[in-house]
Backbone as a printed PyTorch tensor [residue, N CA C, xyz], in Angstrom:
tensor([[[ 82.1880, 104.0720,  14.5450],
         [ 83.6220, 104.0990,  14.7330],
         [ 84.3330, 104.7230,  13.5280]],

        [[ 83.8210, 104.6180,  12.0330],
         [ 84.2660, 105.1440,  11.2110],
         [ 84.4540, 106.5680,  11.2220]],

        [[ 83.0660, 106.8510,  11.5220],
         [ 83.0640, 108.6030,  11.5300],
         [ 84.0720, 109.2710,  12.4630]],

        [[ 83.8730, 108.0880,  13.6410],
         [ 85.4060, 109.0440,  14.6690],
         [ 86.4430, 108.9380,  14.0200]],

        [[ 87.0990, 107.9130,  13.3410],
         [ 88.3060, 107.5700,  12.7320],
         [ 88.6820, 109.0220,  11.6380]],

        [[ 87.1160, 109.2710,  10.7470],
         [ 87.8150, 110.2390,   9.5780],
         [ 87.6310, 111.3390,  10.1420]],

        [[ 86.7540, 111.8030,  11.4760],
         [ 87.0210, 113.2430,  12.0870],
         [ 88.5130, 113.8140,  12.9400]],

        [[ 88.7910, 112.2440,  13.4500],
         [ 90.2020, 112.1640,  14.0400],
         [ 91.7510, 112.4450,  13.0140]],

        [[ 91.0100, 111.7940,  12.3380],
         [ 92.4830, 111.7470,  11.1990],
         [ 92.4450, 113.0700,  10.4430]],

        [[ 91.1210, 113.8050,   9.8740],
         [ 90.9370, 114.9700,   9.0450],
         [ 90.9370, 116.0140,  10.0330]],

        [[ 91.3620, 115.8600,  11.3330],
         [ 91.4500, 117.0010,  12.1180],
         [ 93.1150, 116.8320,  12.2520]],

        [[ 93.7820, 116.0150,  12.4170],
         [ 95.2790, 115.6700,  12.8550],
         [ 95.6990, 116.0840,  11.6900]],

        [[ 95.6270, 115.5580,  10.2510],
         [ 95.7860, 116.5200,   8.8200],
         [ 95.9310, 118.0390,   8.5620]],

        [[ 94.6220, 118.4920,   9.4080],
         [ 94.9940, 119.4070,   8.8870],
         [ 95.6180, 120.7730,  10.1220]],

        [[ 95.5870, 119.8620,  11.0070],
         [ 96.7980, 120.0170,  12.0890],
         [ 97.9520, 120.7910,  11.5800]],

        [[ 98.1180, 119.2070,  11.1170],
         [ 99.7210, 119.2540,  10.7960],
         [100.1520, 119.9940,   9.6510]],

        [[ 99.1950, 120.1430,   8.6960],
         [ 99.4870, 121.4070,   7.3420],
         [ 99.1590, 122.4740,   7.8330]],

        [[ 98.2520, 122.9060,   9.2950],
         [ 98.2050, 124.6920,   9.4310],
         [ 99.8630, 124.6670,  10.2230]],

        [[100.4760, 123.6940,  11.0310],
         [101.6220, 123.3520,  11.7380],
         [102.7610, 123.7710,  10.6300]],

        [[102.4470, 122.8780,   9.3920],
         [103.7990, 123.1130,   8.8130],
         [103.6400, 124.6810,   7.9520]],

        [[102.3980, 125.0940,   7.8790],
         [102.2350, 126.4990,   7.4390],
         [102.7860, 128.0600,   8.1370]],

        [[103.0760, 127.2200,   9.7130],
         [103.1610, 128.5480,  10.7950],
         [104.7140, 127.9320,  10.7020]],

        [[105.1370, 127.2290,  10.9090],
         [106.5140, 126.7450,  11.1820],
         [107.5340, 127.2210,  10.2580]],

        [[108.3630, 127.7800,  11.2310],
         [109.5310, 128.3410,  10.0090],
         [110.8450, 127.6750,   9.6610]],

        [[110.7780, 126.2760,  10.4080],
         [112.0530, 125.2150,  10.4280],
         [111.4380, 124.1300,   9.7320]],

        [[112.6820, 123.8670,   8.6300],
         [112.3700, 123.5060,   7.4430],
         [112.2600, 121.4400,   8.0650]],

        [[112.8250, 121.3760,   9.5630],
         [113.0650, 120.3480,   9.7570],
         [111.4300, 119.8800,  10.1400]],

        [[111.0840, 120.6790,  11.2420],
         [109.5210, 120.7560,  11.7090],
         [108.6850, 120.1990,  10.6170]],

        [[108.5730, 121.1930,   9.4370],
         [107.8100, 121.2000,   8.3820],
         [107.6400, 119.5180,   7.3680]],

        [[108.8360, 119.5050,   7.5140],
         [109.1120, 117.7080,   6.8460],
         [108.2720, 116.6430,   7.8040]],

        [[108.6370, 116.8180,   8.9060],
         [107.8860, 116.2490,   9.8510],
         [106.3240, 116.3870,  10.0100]],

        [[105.8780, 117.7050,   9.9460],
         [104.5980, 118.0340,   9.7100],
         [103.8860, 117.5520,   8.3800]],

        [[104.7400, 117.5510,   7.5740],
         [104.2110, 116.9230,   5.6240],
         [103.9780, 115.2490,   5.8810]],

        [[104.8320, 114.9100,   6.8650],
         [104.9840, 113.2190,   6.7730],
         [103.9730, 112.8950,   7.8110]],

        [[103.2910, 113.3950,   8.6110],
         [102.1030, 113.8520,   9.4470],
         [100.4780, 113.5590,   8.3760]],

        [[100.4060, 114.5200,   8.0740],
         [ 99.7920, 114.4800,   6.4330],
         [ 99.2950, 113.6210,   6.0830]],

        [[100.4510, 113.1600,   4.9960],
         [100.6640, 112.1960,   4.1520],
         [100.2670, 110.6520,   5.0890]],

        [[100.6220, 110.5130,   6.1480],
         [100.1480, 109.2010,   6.8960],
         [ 98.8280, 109.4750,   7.2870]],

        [[ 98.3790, 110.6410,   7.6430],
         [ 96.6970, 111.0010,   8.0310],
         [ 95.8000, 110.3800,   6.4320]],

        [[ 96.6010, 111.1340,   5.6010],
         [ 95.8470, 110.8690,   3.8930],
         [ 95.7600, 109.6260,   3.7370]],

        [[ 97.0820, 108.8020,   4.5720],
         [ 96.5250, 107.0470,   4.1010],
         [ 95.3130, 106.9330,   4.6810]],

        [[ 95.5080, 107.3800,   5.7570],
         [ 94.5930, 106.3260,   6.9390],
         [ 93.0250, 106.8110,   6.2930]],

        [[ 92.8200, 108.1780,   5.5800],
         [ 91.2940, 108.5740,   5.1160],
         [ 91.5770, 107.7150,   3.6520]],

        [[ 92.1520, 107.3980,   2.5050],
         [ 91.9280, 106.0040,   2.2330],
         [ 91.6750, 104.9320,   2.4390]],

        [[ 92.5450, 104.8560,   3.7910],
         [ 91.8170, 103.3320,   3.9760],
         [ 90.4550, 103.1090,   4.1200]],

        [[ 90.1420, 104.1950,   5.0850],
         [ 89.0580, 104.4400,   5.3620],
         [ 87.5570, 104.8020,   4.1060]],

        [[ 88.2910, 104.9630,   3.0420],
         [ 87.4720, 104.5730,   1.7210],
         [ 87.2710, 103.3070,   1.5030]],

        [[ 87.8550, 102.3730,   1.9840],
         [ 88.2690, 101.2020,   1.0580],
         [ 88.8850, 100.9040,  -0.4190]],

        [[ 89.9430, 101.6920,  -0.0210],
         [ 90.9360, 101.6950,  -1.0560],
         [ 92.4830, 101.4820,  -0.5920]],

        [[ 92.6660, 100.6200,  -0.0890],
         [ 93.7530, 100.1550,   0.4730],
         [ 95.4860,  99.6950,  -0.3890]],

        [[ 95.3970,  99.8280,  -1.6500],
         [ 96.2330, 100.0490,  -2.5140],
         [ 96.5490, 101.5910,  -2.2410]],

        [[ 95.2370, 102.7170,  -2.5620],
         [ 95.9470, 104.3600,  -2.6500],
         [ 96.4370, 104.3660,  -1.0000]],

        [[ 95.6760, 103.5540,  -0.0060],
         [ 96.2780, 104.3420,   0.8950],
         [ 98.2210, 103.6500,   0.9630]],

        [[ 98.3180, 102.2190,   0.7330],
         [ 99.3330, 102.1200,   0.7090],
         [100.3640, 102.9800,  -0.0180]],

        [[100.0330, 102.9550,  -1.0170],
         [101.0900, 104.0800,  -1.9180],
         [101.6830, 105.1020,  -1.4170]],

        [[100.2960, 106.2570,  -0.4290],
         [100.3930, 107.5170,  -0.2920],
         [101.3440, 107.1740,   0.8370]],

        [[101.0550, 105.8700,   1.8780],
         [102.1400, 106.1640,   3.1260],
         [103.5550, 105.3650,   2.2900]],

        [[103.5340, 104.5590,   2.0600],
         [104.9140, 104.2170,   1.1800],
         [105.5830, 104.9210,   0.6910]],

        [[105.2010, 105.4440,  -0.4390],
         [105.8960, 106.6380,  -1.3520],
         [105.6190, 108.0250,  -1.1160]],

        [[104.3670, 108.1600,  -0.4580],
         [104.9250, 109.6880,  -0.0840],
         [105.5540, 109.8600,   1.2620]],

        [[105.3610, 109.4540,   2.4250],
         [105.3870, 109.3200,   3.4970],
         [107.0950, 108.8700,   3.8740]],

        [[107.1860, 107.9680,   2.9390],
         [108.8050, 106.9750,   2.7750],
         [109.6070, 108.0980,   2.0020]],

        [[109.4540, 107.9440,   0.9620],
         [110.5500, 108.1500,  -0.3600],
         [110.5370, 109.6480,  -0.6280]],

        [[109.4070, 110.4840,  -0.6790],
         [109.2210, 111.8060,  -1.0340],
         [109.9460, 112.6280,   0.2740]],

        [[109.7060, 112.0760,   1.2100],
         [109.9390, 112.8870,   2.3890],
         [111.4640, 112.6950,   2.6360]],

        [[112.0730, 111.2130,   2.2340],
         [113.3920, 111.0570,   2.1870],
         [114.0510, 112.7470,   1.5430]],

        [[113.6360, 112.2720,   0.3120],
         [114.1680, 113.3290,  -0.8440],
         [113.9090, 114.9530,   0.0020]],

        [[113.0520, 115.0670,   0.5790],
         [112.9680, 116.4290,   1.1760],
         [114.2080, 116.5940,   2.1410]],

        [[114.1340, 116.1440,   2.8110],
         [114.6770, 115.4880,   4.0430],
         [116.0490, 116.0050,   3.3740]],

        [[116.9430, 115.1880,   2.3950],
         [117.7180, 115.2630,   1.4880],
         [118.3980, 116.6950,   1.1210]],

        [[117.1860, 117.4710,   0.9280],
         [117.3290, 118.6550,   0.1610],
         [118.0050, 119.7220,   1.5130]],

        [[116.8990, 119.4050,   3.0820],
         [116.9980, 119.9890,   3.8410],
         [118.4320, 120.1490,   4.3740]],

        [[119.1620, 118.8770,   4.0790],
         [120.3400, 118.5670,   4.9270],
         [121.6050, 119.0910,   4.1000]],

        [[120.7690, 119.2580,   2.7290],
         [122.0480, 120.0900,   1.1400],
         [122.3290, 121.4390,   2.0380]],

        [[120.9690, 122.3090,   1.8700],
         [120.6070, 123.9930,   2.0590],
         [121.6110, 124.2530,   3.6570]],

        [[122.1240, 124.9440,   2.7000],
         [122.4160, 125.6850,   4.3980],
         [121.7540, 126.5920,   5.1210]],

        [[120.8740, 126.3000,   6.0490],
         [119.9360, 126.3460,   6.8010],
         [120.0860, 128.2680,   7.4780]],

        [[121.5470, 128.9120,   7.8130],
         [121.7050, 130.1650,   7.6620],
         [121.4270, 130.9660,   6.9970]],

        [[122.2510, 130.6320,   5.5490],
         [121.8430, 131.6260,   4.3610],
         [120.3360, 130.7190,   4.2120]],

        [[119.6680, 129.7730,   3.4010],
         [118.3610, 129.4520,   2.7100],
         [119.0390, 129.8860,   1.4970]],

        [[118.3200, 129.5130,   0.7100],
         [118.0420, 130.0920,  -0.7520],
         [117.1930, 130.6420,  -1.3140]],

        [[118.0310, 132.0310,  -1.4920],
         [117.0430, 133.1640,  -1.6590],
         [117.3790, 133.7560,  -3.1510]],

        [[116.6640, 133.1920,  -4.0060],
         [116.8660, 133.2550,  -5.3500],
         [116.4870, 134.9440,  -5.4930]],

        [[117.1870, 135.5360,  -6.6120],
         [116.7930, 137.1620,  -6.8780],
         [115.5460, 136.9550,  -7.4860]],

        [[114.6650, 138.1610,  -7.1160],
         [113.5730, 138.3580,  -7.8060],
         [113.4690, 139.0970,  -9.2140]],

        [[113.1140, 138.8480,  -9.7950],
         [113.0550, 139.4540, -11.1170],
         [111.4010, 139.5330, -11.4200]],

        [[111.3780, 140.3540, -12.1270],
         [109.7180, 141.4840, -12.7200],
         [109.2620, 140.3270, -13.1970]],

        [[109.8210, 139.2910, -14.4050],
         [108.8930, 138.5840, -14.7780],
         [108.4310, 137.5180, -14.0690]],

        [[108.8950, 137.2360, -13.0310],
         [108.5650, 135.9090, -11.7930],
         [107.2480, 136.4370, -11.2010]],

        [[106.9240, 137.4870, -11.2910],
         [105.9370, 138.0340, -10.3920],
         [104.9470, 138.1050, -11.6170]],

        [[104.9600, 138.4350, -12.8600],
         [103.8730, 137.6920, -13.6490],
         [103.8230, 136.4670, -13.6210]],

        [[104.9550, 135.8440, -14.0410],
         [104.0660, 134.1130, -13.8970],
         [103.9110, 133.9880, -13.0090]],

        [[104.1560, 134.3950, -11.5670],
         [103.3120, 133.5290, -10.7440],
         [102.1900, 133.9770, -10.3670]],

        [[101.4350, 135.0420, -10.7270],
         [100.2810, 135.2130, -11.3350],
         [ 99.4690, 134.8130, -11.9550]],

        [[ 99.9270, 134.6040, -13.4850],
         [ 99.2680, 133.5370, -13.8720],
         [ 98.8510, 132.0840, -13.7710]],

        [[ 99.8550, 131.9510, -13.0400],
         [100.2920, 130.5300, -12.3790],
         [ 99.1590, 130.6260, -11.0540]],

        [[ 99.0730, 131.3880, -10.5680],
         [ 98.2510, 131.4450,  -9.5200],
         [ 96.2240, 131.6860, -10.2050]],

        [[ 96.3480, 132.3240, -11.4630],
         [ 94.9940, 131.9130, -11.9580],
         [ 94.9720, 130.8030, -12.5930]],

        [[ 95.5160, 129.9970, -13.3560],
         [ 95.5110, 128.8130, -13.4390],
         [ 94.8770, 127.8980, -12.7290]],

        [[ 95.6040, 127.9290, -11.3020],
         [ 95.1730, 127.2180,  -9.9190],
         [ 94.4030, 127.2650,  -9.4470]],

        [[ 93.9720, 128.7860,  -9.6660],
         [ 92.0780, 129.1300,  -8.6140],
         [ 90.8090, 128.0840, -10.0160]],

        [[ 91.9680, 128.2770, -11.3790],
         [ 91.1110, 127.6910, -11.7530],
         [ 90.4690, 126.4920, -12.0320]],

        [[ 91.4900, 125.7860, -11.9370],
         [ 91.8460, 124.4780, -11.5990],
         [ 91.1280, 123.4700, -10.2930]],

        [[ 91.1750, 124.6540,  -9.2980],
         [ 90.5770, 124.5610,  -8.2210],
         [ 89.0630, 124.7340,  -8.2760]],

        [[ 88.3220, 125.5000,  -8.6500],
         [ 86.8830, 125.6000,  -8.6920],
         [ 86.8340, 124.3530,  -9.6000]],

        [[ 87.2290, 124.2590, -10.6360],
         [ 86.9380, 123.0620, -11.8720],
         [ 86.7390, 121.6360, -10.8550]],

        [[ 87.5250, 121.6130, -10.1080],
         [ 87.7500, 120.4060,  -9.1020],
         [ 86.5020, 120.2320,  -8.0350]],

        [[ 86.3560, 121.3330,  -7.5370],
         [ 84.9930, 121.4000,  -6.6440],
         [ 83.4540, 121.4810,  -7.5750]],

        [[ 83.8860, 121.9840,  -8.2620],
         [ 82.3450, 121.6210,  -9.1010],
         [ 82.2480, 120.1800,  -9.5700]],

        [[ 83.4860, 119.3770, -10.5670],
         [ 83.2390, 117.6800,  -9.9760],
         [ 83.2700, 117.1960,  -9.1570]],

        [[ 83.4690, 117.3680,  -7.9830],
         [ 82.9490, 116.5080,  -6.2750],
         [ 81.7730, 116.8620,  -6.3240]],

        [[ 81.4240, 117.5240,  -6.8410],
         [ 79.5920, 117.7240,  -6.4080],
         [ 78.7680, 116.8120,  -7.1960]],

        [[ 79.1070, 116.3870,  -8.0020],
         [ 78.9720, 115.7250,  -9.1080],
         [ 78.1380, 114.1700,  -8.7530]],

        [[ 77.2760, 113.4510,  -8.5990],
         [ 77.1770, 112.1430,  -7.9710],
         [ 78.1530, 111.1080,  -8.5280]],

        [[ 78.8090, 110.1190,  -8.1510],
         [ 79.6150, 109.1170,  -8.4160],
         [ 78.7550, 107.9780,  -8.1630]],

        [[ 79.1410, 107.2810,  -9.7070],
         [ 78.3350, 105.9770, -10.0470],
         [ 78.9040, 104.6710,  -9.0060]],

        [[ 78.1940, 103.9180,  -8.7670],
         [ 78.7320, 103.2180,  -7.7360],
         [ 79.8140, 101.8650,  -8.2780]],

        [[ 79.4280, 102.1740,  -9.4460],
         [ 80.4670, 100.7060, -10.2780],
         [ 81.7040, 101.5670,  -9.9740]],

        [[ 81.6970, 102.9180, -10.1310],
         [ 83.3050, 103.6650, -10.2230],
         [ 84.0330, 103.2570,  -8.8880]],

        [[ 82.5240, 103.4050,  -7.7100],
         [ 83.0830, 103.4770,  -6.0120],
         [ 83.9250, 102.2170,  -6.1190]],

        [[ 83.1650, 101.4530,  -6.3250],
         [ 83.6780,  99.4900,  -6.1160],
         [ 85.4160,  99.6780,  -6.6780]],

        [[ 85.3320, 100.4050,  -8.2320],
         [ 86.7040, 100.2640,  -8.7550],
         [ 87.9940, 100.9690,  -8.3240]],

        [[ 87.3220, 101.7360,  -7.2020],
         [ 88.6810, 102.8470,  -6.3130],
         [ 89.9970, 102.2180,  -5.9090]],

        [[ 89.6680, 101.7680,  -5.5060],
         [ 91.0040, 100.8380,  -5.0320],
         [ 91.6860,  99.8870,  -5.0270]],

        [[ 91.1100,  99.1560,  -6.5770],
         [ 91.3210,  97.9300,  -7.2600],
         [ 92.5780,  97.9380,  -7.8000]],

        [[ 93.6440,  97.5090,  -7.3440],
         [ 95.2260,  97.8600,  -8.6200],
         [ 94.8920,  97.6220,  -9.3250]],

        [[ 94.3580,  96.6310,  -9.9650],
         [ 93.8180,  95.8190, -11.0200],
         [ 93.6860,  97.1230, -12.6530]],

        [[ 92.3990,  97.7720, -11.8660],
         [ 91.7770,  98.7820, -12.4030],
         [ 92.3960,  99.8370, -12.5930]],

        [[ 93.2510, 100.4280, -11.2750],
         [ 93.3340, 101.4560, -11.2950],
         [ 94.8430, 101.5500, -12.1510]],

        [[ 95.9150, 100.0580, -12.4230],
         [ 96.6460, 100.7220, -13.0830],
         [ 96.8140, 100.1930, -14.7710]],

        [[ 95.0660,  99.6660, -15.1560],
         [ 94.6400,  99.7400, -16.5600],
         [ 94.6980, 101.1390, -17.1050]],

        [[ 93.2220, 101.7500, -15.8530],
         [ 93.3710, 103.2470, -16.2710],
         [ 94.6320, 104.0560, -16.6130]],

        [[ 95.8790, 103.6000, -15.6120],
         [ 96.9530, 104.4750, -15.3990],
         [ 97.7810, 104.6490, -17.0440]],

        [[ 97.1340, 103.0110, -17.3920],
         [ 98.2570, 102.8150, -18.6630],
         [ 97.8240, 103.0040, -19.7360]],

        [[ 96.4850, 102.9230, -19.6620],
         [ 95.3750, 103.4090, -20.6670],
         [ 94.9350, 104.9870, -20.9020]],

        [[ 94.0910, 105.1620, -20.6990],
         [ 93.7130, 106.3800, -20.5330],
         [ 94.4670, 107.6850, -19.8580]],

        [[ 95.0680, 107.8330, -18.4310],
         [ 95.8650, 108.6810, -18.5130],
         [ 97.4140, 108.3380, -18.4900]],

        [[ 97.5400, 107.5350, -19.7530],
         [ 99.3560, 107.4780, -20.2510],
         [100.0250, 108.2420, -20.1980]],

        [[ 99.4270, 109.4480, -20.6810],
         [100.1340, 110.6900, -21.2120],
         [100.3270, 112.0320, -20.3450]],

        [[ 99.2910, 111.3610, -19.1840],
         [100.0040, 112.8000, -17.7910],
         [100.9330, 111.4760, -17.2250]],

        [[100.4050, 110.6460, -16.5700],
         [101.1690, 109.8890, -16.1880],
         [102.9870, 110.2170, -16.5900]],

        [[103.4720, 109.7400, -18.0050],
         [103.8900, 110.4280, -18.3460],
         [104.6830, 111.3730, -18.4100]],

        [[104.0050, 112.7670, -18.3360],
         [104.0180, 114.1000, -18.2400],
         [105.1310, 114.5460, -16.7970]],

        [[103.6440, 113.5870, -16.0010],
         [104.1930, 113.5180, -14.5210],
         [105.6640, 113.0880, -14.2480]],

        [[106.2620, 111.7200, -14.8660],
         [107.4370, 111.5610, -15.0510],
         [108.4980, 112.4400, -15.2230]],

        [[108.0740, 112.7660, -16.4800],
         [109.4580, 113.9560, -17.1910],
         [109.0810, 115.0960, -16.0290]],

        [[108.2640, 115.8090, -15.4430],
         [108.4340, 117.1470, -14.4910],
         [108.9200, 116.2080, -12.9720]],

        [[109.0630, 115.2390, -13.1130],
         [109.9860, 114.6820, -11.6600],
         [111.5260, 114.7790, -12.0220]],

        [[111.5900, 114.1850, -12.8640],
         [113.2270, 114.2400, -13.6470],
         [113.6640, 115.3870, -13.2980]],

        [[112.9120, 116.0080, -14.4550],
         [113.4470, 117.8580, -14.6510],
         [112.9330, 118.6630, -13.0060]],

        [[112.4960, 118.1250, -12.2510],
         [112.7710, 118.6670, -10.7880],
         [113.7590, 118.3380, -10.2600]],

        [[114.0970, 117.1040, -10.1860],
         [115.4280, 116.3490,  -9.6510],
         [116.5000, 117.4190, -10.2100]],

        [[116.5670, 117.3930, -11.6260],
         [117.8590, 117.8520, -12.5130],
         [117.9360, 119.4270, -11.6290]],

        [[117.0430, 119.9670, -11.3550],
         [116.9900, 121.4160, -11.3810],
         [117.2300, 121.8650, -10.1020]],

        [[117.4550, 120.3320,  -8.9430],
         [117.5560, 120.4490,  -7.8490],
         [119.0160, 120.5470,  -7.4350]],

        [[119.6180, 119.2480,  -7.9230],
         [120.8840, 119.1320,  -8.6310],
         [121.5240, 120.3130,  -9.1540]],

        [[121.1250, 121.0770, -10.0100],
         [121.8520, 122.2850, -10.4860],
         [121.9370, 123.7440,  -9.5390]],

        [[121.0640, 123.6420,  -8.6470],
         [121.0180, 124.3670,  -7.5060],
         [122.0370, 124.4800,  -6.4590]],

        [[122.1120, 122.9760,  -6.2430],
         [122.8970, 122.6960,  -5.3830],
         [124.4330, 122.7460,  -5.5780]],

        [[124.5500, 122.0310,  -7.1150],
         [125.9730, 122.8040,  -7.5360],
         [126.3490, 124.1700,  -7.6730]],

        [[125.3330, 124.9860,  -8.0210],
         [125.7000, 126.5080,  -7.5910],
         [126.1590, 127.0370,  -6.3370]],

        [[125.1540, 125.8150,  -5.3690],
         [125.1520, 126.5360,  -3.9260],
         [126.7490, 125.9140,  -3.4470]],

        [[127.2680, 125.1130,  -4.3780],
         [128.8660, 124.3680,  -3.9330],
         [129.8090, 125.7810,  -4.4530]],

        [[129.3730, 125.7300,  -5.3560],
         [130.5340, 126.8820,  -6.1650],
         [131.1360, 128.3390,  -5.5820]],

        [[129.7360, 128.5990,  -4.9270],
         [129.7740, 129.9080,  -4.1920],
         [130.6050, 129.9690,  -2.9180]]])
């Protein structure tokens, strides 16, 4: 029954991200992300990690999608926002884009990796997992913080432009 559960859910996933990939309505797409994000609990749970999966449908599923949701209902959906392009955007996101491939192989070469089974047991322990959080990675943790802020702020400043005009 398990195996149907994570072929069911990892097929509805990624459904809904080739869905929100073809979709050109920003409303669809929110809907398709919050699709996702509830598929991603349910393949947690299905770890036995029932803390990450709560989180991911709580806060991403709840609160993140609010905030999208949010943004969708700012934009005026006619014009969009179509920021000017400029020469140097197209280098960084270049580099920005090798970064990522690299980031990305780095990531698939540790899944290949065997996982000790004391780690498996500790997956989904709050207990554990938010020693680690406060311990060891403090400092993306963190990190992670201040680039939510300064997204918020930058979202905010957008939107007052998009008032002004």
């Amino acid at each position: 029954m398990a195996h149907f559960l994570f072929f069911l859910l990892a097929i509805i996933c990624i459904a809904s991200v080739l869905g929100m990939i073809i979709s050109k309505d920003q409303a669809y797409n929110a809907l398709f992300l919050i699709v996702a994000f509830v598929c991603m609990g349910g393949l947690f749970a299905l770890l036995e990690a029932p803390f990450i999966a709560a989180v991911q449908i709580i806060i991403y599923a709840g609160a993140i999608m609010i905030l999208f949701i949010f943004v969708i209902m700012m934009i005026n959906l006619r014009k969009g926002v179509g920021p000017e392009k400029k020469r140097w955007t197209v280098y960084f996101a270049v580099v920005i884009a090798f970064v990522l491939i690299a980031e990305l192989v780095l990531t698939v070469k540790g899944t290949l990796e065997p996982i000790s089974s004391a780690a498996v047991e500790k997956l989904g322990n709050p207990t554990d997992l938010g020693r680690l959080l406060f311990t060891k990675y403090l400092y993306p943790f963190e990190i992670t913080s201040i680039l939510i802020i300064a997204a918020l702020v930058g979202a905010i400043v957008l939107v007052k432009k998009r008032d002004k005009e």
